[in-house]
N, C-alpha and C positions, 0 to 999 in steps of 0.2 A: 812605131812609137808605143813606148808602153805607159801606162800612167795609172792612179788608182782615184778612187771618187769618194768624199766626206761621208756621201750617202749611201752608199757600199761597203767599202773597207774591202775591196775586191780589186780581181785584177784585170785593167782595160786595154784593148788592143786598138790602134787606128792605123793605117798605111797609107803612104803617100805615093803618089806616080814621078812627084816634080822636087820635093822639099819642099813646098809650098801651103800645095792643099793637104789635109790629113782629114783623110775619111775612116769614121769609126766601124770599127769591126763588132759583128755579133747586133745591127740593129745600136750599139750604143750601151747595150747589157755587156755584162762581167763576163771577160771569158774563162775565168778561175772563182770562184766562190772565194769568199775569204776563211768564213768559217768552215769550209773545207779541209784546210792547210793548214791554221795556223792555230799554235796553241791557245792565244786568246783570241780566236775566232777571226781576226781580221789581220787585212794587211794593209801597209804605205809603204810610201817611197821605193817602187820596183825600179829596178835597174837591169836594165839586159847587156847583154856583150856577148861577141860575137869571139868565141878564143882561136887561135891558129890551127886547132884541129877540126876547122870549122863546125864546131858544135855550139849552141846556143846556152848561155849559161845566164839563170836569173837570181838578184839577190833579193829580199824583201825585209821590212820590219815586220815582227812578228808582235803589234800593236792594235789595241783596238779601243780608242780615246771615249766611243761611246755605250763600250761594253755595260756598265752595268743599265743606262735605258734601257740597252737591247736584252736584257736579261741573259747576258754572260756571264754576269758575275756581281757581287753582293755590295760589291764597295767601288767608290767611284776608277780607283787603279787597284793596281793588284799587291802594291804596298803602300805604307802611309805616305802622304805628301808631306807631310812635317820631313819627315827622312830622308825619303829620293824623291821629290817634286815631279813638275807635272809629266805626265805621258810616261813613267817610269816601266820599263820592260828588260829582259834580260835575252832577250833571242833573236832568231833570222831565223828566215824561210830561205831556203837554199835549195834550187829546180833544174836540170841538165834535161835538155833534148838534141838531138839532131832532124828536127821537121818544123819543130815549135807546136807541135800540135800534140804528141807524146811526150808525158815530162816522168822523169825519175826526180822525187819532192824527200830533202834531209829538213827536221829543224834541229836548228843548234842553239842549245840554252848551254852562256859560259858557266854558268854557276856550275851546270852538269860536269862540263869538260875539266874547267878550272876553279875548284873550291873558293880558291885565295878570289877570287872574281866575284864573289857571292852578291857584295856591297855595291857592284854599277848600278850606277842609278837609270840608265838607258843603253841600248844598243841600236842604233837610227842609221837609216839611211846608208844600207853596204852597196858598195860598189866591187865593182872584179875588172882586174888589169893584170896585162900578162907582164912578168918580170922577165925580162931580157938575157940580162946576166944569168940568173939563176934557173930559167927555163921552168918557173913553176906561176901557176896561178895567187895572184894577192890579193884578198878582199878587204878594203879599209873602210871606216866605217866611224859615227859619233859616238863617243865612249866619257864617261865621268863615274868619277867616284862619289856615289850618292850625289849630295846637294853643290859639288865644288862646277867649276867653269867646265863648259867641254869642251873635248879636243878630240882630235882626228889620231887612230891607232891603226896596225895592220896587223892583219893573220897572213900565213899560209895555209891553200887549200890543196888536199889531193887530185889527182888528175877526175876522179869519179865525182871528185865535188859533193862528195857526204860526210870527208871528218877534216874539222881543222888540226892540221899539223903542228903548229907552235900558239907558245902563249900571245896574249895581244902586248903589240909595243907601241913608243908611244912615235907618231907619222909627222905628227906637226902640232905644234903650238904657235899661239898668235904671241906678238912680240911681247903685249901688252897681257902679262898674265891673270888677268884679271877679268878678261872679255872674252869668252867663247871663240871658237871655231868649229864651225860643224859641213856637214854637207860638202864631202869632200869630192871633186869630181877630176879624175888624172888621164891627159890624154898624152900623146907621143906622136912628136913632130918635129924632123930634121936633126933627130939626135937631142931631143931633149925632150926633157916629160915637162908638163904645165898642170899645176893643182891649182884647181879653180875653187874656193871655197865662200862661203858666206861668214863674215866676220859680225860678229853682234859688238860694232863701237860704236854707238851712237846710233843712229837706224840702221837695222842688219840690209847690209848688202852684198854683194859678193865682189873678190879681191883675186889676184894671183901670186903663186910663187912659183918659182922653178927653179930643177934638179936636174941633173944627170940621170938618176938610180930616180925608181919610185916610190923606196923606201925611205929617202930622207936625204940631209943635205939643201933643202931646199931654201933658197933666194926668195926673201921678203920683199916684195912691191905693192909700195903706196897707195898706188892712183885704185879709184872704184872703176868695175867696168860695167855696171847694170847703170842706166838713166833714168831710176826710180826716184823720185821725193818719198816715196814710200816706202817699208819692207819689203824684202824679195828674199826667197831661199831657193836652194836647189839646182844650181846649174847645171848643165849637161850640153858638154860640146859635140858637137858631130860635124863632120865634112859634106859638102854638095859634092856630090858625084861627078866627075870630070871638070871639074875647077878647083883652084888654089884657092878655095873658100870656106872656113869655118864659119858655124854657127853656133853661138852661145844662147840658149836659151836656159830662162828662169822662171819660176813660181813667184807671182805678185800677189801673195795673202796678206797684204795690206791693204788692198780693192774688193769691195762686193760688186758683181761678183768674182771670182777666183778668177784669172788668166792670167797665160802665160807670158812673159816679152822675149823679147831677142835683137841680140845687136850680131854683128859680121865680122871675122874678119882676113888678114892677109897673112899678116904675120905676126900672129898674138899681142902686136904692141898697142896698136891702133884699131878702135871697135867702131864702128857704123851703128846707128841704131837702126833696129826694123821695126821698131811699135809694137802693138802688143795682135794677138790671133783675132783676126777681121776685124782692125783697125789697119790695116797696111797688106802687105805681099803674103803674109802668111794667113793660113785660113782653114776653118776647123768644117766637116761636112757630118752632120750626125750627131755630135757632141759640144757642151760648155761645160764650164769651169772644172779645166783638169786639177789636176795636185799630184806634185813632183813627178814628170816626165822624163824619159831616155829616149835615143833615137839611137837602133841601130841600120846601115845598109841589109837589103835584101836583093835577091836575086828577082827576075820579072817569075819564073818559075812559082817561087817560093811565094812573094807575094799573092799571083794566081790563086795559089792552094791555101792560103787564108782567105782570103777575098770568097772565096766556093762553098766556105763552111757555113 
């Protein structure tokens, strides 16, 4: 699992033996510095993926909400909030390994790549999924123009994972044009992709749609699948290992403190809930209150050699 911390703006590692327990790596400390990496010194919402040439590929917001406390920088964002409101940034941390312990680190500012781009008001939360068809890498990701609704857009990335290929287009809109969609999370199963997002209609929580293609096309469904009374963002599904069992897990930043929930399931229709990290079967050893977490599978090998660092 990877996940980042309010009080860091760094990047965190935990592994699990079961899907169960998730013991933190490093003592519980950052195993990437934020202000290492990232333009404005910090990062959120990491997402890892595991691509078909099994190499490890990481996305990140290249964000840091409490930069100027920390004496990053002079003014509360890095443009006015009258123009692009809160948390406004224009980049990604973009990291390839094959060990997970060696990373080759791009960041990518659109303004840089694509002038016409200058005016996004954020770039939040990229994810990377392999496109089928196309055989290439797609990193999609929350995009708006200045102060309008967000919505969910896609790049292509080159196999090296250091330049985006095309401009960003637009991946999905919520029906209701009016209400956000952000935090987009695209998994593949039985011949179909499932985009699991968080819809801001009324308390943000998280919805599905599904497609054929990753890029679009995508079937609008109703029902909520997070069992929150509260906000929740973030979803991130992964499979239990030797079972026909998904798990959706979500960020509850509507509770002090931060934790995560997760519901189960069989076949995307139907979600079981599983409570929230030690309140139930799931259980954190080292660490609390994550913010926006990924799970990807590891080898016992590969785990071993983090777990030894």
């Amino acid at each position: 699992m990877v996940y980042h911390s309010d009080d860091t703006h760094s990047l965190h590692m935990a592994v699990s033996r079961d899907g169960y327990t998730f013991t933190a790596l490093n003592g519980g400390k950052p195993m990437i510095a934020g202000d290492t990496i990232a333009c404005q010194k910090g990062i959120r919402d990491p997402h890892i993926y595991r691509g078909p040439d099994g190499a490890f590929y990481l996305a990140m917001t290249d964000l840091h909400i409490f930069a100027q406390k920390e004496g990053y920088r002079d003014t509360e964002w890095e443009r006015p909030f009258e123009e692009y409101d809160w948390g406004n940034n224009r980049g990604l941390v973009l990291m390839k390994s094959t060990d997970l312990i060696n990373w080759k680190r791009t960041n990518v500012n659109f303004d840089s790549i694509y002038p016409e781009w200058s005016d996004i008001g954020c770039a939040w939360a990229p994810e990377t999924v392999y496109d089928r068809e196309k055989g290439k890498l797609m990193i999609y990701l929350t995009m708006r123009h200045r102060r309008e609704p967000n919505k969910l857009y896609y790049v292509y990335v080159n196999d090296d994972y250091d330049t985006i290929e095309t401009e960003p287009q637009l991946l999905y809109t919520y029906p209701d044009s009016a209400c956000s969609a952000i935090d987009g999370d695209i998994s593949y199963h039985d011949g179909k992709y499932y985009l699991h997002y968080v819809a801001h209609d009324g308390t943000p929580g998280i919805k599905q749609s599904v497609s054929d293609r990753p890029d679009g096309g995508w079937e609008y469904r109703e029902d909520w699948i997070d069992t929150e009374t509260g906000a929740c963002e973030a979803p991130n599904v992964w499979k239990r290992i030797g079972e026909d069992k998904w798990v959706l897990m979500y960020d509850i930043y509507s509770i002090q403190p931060h934790n995560f929930g997760f519901v189960e399931t069989s076949d995307f229709k139907t979600f079981t809930p599983l409570g929230r990290f030690n309140e139930g079967p799931m259980k954190t050893v080292g660490f609390s209150s994550p913010k926006h977490g990924a799970v990807i599978h590891l080898t016992a090998e590969e785990a071993d050699r983090l777990m030894s660092l």
